[in-house]
N, CA, C and O atoms as CSV, one atom per row, in Angstrom:
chain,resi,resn,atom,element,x,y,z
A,1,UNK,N,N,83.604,109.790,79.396
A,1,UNK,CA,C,83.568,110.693,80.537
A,1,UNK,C,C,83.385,109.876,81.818
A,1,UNK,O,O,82.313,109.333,82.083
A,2,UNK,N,N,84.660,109.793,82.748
A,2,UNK,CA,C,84.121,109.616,84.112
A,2,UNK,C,C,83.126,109.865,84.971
A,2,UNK,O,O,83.213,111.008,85.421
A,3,UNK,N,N,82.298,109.312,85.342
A,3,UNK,CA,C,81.365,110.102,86.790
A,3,UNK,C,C,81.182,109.484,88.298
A,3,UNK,O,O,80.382,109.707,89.206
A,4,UNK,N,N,82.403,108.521,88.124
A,4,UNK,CA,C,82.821,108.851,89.745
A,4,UNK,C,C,82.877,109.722,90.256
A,4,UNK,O,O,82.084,110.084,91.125
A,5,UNK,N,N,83.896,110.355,89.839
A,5,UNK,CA,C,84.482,111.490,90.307
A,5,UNK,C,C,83.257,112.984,90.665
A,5,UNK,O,O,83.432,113.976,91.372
A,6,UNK,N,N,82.362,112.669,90.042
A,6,UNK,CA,C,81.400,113.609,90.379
A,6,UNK,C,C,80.347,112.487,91.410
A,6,UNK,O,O,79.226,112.921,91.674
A,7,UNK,N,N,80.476,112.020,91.593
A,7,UNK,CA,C,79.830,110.778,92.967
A,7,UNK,C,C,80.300,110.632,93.834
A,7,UNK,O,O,79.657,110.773,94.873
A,8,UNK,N,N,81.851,110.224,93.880
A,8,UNK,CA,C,82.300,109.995,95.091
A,8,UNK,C,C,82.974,110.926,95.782
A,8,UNK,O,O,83.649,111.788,95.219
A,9,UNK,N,N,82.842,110.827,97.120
A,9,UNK,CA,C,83.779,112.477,97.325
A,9,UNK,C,C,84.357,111.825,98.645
A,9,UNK,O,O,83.795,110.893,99.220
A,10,UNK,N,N,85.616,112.448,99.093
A,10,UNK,CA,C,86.205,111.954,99.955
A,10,UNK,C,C,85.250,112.196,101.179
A,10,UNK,O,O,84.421,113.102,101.085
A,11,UNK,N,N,85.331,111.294,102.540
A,11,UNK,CA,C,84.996,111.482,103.241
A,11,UNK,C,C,85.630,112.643,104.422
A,11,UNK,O,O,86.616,113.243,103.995
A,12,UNK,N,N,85.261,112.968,105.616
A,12,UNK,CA,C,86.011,114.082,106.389
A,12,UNK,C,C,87.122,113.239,106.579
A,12,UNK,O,O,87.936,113.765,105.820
A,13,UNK,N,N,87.609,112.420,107.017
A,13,UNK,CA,C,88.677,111.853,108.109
A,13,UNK,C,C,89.737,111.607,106.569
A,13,UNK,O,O,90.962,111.485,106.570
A,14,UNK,N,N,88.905,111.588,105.472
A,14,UNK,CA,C,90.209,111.624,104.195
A,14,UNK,C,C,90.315,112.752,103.894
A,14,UNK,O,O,91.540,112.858,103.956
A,15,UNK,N,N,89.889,113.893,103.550
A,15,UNK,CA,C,90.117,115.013,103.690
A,15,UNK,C,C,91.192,115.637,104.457
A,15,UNK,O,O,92.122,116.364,104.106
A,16,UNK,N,N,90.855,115.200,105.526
A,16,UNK,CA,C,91.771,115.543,106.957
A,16,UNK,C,C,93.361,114.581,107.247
A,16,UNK,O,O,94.288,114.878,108.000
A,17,UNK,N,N,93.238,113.579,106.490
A,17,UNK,CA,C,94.124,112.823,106.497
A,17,UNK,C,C,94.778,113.645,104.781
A,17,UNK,O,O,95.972,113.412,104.966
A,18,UNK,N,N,94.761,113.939,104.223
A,18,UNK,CA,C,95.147,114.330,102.628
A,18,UNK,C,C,95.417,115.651,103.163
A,18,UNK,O,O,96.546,116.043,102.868
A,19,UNK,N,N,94.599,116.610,103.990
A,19,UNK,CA,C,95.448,118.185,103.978
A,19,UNK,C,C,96.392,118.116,105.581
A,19,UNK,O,O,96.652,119.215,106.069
A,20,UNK,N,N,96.802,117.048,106.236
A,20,UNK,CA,C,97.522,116.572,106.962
A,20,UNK,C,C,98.804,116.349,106.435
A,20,UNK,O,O,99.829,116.978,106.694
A,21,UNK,N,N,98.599,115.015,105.364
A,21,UNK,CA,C,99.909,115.199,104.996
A,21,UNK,C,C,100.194,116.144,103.513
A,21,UNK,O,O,100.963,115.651,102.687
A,22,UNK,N,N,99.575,117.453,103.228
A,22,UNK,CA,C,100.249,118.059,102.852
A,22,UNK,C,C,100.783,119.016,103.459
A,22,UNK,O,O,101.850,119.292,102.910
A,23,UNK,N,N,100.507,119.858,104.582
A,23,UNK,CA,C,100.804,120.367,105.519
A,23,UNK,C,C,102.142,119.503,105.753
A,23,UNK,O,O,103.097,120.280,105.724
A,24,UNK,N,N,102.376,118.757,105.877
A,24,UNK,CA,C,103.437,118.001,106.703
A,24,UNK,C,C,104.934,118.235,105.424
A,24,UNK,O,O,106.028,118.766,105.620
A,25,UNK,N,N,104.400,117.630,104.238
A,25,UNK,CA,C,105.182,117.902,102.796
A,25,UNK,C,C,105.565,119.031,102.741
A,25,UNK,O,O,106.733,119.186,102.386
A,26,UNK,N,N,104.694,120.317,103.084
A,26,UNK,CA,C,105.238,121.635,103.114
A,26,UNK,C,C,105.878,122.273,104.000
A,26,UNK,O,O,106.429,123.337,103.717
A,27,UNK,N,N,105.917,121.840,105.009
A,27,UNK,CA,C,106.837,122.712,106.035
A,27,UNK,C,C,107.483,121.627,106.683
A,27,UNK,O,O,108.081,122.197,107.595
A,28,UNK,N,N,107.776,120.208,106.791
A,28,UNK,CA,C,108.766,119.123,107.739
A,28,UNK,C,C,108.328,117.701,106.989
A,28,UNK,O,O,107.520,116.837,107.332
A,29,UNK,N,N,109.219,117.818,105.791
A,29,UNK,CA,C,108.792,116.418,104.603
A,29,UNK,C,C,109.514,114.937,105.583
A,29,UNK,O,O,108.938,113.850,105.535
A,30,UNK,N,N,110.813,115.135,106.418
A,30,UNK,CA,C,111.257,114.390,106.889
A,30,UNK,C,C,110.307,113.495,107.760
A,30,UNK,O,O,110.712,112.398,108.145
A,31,UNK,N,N,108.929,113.985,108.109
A,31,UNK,CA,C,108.031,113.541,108.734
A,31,UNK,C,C,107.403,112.981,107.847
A,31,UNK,O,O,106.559,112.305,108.436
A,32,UNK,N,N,107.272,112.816,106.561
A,32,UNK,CA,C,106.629,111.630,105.529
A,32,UNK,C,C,107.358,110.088,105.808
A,32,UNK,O,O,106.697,109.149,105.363
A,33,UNK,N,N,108.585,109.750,106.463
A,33,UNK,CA,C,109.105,108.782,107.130
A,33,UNK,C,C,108.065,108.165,107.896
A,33,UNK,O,O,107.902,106.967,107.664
A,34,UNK,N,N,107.189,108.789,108.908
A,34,UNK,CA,C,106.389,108.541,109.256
A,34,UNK,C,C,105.085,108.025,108.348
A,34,UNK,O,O,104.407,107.039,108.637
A,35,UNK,N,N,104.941,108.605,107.575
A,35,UNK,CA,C,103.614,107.748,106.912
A,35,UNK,C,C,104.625,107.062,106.057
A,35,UNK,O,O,103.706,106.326,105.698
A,36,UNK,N,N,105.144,106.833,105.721
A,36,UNK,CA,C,105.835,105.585,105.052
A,36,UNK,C,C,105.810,104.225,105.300
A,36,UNK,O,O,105.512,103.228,104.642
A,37,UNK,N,N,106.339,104.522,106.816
A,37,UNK,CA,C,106.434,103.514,108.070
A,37,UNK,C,C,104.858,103.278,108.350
A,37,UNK,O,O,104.483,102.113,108.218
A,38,UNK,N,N,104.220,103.912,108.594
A,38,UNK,CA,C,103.012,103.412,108.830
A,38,UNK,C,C,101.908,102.738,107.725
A,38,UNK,O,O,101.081,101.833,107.835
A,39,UNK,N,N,102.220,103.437,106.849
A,39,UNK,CA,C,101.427,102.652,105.983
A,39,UNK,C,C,102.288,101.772,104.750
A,39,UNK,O,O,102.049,100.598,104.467
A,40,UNK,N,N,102.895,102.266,104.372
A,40,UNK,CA,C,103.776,101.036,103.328
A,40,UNK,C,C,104.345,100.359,103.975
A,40,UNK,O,O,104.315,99.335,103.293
A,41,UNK,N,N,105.136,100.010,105.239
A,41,UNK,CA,C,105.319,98.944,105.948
A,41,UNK,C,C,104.652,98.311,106.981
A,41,UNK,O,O,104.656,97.153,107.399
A,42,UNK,N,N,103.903,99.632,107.400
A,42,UNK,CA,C,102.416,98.690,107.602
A,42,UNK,C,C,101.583,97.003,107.078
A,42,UNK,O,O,101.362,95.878,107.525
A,43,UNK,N,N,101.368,97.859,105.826
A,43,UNK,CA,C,100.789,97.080,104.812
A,43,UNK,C,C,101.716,96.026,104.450
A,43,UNK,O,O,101.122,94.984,104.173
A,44,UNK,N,N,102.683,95.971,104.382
A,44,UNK,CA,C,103.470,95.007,104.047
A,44,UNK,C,C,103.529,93.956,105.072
A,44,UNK,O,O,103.009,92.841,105.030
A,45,UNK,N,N,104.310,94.536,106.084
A,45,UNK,CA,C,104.364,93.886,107.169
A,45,UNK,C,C,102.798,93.290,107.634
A,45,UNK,O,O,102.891,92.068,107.747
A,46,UNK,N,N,101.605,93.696,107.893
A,46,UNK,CA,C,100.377,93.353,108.076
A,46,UNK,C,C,99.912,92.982,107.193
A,46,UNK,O,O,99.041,92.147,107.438
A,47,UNK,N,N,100.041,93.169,106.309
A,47,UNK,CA,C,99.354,92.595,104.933
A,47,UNK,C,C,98.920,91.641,104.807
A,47,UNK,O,O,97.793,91.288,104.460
A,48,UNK,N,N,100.392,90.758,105.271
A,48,UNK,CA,C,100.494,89.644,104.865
A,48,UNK,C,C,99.035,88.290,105.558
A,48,UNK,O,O,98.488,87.288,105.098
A,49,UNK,N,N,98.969,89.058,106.800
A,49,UNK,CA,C,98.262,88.533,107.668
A,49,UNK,C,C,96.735,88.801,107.276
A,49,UNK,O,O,95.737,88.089,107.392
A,50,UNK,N,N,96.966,90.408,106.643
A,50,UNK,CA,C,95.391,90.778,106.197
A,50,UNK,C,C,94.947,89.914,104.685
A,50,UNK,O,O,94.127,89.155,104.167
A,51,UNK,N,N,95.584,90.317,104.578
A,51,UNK,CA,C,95.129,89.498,102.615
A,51,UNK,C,C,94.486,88.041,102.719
A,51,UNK,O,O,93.557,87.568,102.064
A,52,UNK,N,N,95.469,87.307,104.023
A,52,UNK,CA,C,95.344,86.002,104.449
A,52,UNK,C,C,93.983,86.081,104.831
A,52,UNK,O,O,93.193,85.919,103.901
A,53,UNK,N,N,93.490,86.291,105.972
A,53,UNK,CA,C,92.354,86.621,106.552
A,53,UNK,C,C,91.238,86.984,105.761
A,53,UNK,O,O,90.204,86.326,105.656
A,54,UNK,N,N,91.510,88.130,105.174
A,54,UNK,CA,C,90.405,88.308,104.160
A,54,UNK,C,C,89.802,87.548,103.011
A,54,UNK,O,O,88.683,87.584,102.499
A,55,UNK,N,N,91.133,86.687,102.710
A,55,UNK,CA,C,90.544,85.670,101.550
A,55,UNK,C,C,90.240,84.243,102.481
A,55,UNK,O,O,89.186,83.848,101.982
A,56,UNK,N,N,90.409,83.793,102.982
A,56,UNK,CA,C,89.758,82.930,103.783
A,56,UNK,C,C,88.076,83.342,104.509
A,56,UNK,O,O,87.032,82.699,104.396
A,57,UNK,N,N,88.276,84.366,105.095
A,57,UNK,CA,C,86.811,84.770,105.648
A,57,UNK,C,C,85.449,85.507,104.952
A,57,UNK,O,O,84.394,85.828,105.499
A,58,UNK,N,N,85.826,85.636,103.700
A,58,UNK,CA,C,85.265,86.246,102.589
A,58,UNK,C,C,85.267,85.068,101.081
A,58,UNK,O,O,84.827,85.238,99.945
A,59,UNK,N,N,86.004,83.829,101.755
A,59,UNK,CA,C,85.971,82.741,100.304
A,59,UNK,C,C,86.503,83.570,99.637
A,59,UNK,O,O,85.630,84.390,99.353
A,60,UNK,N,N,87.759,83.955,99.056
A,60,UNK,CA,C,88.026,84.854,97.797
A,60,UNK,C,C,89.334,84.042,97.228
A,60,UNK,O,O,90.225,83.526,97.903
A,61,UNK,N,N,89.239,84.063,96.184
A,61,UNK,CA,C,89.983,83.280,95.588
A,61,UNK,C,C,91.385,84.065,94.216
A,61,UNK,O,O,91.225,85.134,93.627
A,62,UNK,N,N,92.280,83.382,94.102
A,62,UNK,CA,C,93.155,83.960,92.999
A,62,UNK,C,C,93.208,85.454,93.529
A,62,UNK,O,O,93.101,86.240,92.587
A,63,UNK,N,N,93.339,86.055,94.716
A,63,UNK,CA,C,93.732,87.146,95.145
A,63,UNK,C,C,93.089,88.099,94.669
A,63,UNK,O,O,93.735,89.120,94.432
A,64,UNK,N,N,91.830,88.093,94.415
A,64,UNK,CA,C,90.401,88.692,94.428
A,64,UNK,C,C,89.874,89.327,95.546
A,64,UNK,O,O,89.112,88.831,96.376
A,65,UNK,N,N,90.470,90.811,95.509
A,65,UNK,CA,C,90.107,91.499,96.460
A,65,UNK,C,C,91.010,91.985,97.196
A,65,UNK,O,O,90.944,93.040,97.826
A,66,UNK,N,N,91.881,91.246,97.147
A,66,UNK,CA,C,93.325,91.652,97.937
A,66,UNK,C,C,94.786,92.049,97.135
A,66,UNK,O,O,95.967,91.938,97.463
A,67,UNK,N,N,94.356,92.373,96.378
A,67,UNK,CA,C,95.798,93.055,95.923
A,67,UNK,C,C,96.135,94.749,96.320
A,67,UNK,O,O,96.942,95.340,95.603
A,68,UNK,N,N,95.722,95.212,97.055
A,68,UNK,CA,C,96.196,96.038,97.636
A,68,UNK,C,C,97.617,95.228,98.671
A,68,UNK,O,O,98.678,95.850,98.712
A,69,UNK,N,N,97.560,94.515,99.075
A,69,UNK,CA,C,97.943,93.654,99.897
A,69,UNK,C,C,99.830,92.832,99.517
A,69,UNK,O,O,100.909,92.602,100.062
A,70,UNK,N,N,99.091,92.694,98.207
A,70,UNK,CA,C,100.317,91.950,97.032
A,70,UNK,C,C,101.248,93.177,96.892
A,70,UNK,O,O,100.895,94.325,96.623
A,71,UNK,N,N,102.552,92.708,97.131
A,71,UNK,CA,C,103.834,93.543,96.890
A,71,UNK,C,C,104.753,92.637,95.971
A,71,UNK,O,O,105.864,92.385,96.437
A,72,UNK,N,N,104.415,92.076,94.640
A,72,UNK,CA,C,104.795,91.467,93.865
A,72,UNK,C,C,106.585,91.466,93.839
A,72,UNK,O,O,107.287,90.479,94.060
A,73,UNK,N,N,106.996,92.654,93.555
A,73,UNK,CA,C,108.343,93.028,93.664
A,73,UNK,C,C,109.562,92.983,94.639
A,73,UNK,O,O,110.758,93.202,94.450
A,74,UNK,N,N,108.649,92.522,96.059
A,74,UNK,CA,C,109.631,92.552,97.179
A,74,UNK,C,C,109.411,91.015,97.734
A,74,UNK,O,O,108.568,90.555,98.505
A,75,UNK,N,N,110.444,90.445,97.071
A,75,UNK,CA,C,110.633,89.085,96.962
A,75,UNK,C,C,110.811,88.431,98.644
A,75,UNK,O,O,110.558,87.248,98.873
A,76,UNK,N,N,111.257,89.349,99.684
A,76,UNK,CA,C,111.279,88.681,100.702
A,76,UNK,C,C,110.926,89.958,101.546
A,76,UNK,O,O,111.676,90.934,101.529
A,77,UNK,N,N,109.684,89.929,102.339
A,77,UNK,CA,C,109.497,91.325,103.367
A,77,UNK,C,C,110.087,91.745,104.445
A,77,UNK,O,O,110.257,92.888,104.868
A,78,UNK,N,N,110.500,90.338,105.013
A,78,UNK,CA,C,111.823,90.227,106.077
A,78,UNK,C,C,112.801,91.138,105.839
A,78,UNK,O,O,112.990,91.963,106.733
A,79,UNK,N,N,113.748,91.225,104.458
A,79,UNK,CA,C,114.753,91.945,103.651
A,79,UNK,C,C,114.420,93.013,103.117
A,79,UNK,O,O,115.314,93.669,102.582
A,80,UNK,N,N,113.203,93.457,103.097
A,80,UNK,CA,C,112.918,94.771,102.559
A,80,UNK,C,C,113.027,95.653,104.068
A,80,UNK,O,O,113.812,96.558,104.352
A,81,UNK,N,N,112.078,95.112,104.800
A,81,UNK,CA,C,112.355,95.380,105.731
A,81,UNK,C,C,113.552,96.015,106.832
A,81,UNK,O,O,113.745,97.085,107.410
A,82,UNK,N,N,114.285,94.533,106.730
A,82,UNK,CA,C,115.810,94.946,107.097
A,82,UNK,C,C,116.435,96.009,106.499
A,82,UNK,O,O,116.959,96.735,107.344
A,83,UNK,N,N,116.631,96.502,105.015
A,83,UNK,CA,C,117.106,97.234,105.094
A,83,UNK,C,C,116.306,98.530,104.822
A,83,UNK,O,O,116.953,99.567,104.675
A,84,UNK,N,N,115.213,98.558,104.756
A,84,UNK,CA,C,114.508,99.883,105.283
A,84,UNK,C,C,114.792,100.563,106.445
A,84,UNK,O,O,114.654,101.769,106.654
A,85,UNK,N,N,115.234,99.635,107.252
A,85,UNK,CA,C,115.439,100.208,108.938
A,85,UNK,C,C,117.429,100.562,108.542
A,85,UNK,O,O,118.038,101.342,109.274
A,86,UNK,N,N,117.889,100.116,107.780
A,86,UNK,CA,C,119.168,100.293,107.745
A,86,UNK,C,C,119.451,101.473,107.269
A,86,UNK,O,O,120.406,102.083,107.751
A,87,UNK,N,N,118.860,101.907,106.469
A,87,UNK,CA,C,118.384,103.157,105.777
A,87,UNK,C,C,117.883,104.212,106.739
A,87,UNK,O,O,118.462,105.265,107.006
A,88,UNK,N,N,116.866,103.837,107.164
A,88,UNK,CA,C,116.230,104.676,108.563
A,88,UNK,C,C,117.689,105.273,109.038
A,88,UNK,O,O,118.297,106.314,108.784
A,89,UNK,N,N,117.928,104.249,109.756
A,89,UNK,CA,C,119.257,104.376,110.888
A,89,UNK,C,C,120.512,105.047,110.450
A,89,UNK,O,O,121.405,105.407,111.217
A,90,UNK,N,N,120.510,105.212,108.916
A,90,UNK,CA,C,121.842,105.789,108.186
A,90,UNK,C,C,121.456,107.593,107.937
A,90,UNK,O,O,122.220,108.426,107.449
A,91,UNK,N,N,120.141,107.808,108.412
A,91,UNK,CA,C,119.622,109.338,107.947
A,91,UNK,C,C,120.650,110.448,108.909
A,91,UNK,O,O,120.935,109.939,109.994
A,92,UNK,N,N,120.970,111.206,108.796
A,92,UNK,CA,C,121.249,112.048,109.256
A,92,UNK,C,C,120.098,112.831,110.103
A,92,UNK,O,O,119.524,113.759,109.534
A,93,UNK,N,N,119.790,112.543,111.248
A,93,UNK,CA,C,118.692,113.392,112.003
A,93,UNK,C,C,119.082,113.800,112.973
A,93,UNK,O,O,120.153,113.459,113.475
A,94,UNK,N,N,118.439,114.472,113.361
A,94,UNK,CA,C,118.749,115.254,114.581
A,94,UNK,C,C,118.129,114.382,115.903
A,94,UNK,O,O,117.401,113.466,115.520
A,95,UNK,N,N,118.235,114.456,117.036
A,95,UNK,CA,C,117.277,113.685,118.015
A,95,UNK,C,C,116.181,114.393,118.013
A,95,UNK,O,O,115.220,113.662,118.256
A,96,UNK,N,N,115.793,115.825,117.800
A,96,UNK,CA,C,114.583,116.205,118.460
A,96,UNK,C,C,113.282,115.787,116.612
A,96,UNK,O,O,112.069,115.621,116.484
A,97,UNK,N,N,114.376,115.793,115.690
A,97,UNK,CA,C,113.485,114.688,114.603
A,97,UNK,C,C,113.432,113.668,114.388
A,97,UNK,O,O,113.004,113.192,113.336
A,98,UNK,N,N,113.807,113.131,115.226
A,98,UNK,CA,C,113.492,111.515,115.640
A,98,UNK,C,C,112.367,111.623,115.834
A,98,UNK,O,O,111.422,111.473,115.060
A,99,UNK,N,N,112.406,112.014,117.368
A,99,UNK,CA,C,111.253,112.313,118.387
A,99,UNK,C,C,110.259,112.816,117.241
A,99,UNK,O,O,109.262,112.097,117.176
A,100,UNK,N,N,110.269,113.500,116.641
A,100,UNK,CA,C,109.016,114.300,115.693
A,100,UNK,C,C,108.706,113.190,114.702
A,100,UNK,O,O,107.530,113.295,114.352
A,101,UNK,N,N,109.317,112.166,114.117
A,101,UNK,CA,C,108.744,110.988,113.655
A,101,UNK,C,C,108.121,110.166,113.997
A,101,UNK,O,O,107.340,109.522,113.296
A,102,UNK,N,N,108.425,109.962,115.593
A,102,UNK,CA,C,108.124,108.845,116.059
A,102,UNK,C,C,106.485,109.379,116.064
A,102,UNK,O,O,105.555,108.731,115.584
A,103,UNK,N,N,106.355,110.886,116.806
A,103,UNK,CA,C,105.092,111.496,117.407
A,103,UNK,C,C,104.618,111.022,115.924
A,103,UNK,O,O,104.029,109.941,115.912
A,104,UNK,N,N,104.799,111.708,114.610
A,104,UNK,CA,C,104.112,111.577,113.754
A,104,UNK,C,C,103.772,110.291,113.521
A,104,UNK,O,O,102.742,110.222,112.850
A,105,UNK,N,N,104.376,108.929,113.902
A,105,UNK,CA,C,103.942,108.055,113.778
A,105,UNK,C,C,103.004,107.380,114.496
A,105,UNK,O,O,102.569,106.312,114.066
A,106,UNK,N,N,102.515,107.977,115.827
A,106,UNK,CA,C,101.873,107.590,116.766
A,106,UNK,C,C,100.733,108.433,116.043
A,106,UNK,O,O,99.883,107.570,115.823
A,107,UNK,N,N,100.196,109.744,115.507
A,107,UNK,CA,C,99.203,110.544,114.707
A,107,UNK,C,C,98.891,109.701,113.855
A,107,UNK,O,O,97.805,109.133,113.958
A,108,UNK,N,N,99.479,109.505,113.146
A,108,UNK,CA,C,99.212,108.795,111.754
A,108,UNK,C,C,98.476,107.657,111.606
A,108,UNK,O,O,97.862,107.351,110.584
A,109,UNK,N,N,98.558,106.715,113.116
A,109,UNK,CA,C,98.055,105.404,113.404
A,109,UNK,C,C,96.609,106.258,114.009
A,109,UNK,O,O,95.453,106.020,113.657
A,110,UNK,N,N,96.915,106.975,114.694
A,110,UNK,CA,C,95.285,107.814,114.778
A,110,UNK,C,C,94.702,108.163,113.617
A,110,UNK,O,O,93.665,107.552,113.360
A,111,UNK,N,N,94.899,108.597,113.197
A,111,UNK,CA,C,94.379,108.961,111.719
A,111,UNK,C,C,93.704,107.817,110.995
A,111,UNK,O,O,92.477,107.843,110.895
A,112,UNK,N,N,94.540,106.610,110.374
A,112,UNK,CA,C,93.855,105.570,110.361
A,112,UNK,C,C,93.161,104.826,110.679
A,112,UNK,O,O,92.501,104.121,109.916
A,113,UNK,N,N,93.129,104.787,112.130
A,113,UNK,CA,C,91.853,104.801,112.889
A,113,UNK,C,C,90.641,105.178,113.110
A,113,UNK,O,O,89.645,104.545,113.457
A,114,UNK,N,N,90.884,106.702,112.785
A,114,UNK,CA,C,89.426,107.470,112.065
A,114,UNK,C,C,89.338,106.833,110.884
A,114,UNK,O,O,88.534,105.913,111.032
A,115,UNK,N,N,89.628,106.850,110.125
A,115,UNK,CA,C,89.672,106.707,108.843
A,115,UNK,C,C,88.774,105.517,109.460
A,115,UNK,O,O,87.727,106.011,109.878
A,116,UNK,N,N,88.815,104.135,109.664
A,116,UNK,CA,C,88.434,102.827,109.607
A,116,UNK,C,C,87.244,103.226,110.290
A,116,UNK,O,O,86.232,102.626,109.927
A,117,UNK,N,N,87.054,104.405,111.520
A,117,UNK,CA,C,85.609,103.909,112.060
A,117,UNK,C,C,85.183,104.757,111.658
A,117,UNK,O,O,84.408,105.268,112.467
A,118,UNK,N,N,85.293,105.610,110.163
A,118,UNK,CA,C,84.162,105.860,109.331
A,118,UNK,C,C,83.787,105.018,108.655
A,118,UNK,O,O,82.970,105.401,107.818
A,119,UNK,N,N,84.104,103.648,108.630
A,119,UNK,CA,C,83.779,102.658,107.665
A,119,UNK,C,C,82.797,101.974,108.800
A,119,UNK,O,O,83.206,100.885,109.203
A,120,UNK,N,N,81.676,102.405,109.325
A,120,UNK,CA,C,81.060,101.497,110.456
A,120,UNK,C,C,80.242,100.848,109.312
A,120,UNK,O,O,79.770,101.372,108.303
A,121,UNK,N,N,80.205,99.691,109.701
A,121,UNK,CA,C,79.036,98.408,109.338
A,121,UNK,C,C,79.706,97.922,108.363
A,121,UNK,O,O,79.076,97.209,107.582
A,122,UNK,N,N,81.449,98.193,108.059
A,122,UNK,CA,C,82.147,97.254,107.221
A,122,UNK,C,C,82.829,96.307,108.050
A,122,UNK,O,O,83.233,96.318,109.213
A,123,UNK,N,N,82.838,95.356,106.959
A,123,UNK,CA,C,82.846,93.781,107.835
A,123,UNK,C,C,84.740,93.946,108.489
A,123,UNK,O,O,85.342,93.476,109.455
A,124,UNK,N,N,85.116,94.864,107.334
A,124,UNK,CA,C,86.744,95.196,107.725
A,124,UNK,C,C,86.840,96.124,109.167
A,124,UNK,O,O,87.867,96.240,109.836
A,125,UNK,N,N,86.048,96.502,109.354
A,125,UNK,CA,C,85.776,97.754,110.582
A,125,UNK,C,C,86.755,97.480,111.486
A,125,UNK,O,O,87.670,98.247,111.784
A,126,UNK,N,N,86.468,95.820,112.152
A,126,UNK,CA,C,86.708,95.772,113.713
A,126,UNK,C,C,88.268,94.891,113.184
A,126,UNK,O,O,89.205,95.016,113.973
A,127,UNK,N,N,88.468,94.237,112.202
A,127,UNK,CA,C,89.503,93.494,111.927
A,127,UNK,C,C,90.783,94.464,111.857
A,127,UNK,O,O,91.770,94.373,112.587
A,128,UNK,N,N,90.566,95.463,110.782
A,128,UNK,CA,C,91.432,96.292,110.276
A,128,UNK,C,C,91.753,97.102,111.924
A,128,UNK,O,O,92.854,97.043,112.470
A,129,UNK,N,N,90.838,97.650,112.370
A,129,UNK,CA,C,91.291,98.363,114.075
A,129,UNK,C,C,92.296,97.665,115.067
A,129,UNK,O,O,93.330,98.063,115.605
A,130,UNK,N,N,91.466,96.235,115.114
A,130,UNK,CA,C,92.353,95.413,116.045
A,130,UNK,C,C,93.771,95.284,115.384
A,130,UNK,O,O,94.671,95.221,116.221
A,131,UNK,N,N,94.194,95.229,114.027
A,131,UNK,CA,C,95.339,94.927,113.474
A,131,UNK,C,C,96.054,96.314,113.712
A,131,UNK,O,O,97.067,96.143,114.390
A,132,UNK,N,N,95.881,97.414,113.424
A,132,UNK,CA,C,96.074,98.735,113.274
A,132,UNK,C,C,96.626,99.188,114.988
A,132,UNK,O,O,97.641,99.781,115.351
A,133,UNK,N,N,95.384,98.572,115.842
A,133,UNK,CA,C,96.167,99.091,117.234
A,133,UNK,C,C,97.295,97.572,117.577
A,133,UNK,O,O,98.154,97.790,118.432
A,134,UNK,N,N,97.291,96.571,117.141
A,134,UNK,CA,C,98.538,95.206,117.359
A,134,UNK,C,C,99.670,95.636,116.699
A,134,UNK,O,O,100.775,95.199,117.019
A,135,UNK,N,N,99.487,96.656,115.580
A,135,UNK,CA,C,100.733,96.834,115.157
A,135,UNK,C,C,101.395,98.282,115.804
A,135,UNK,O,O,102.595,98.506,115.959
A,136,UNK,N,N,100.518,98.985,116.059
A,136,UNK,CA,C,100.922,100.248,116.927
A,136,UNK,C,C,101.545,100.015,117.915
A,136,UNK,O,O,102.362,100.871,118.256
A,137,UNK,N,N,101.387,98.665,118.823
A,137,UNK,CA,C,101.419,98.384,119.915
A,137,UNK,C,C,102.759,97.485,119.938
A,137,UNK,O,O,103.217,97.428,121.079
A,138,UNK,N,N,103.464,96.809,119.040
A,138,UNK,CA,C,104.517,95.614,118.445
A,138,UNK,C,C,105.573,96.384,117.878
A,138,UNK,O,O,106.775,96.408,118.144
A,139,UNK,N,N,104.811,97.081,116.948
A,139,UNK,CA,C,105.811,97.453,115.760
A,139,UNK,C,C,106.565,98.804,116.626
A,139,UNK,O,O,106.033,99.825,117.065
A,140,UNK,N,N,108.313,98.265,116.682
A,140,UNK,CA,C,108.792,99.581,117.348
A,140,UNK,C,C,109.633,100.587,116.499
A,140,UNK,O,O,110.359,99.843,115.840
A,141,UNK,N,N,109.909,101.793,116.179
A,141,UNK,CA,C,109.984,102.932,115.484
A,141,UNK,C,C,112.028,102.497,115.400
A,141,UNK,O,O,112.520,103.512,115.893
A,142,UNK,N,N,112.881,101.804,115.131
A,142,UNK,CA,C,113.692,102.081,115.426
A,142,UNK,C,C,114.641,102.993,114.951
A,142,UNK,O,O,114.942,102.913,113.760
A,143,UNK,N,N,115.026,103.611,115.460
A,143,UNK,CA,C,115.486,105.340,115.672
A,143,UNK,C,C,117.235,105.157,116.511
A,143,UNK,O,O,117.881,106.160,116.815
């Protein structure tokens, strides 16, 4: 018998982030593009930099701790990349759901943001923020 699950309970800002994007799944799924982009190429794209960081500033070794981070399967992120956006760019959208991705993608980086400064007095707190608003700020939506 598990008893996490009777211990841990999501916090508000996951809650709120989980009936966010189901709300979103149920009435405008094309807006899951948006958390896609934000967090699976997020993570990929940042990852690379986070995993780095974290195992250096934490001594961690043999990727201890960071495999959230590890995308074993995508042999080059550059090329996953590339053609993720090729894909993007081949969707059939409308302009005013562009625009509704992009917004959702600018939410979504809020969201994660809550999310992180409910984590106060984790050593990831201020790292994960500063990365989170560098990539908000770099990374452009191309549409």
């Amino acid at each position: 018998m598990l008893l996490w699950p009777s211990q841990i309970q999501p916090s508000p800002a996951t809650e709120a982030y989980v009936a966010h994007v189901q709300k979103v799944a149920a009435t405008k799924p094309y807006l899951l593009i948006a958390h896609q982009y934000t967090r699976y190429l997020g993570d990929l794209f940042g990852g690379q930099m986070m995993g780095g960081m974290a195992s250096r500033s934490l001594n961690l070794a043999n990727g201890d701790g960071t495999a959230f981070y590890a995308f074993d399967d995508i042999h080059s992120p550059k090329d996953f990349i590339t053609e993720w956006y090729t894909r993007l760019n081949g969707l059939e959208l409308t302009e005013v759901q562009r625009y509704e991705i992009v917004d959702e993608a600018n939410r979504v980086f809020d969201i994660n943001i809550a999310l992180l400064q409910e984590l106060e007095g984790s050593a990831f707190n201020a790292m994960l923020t500063l990365t989170i608003n560098s990539l908000k700020s770099r990374l452009g939506f191309a549409l």
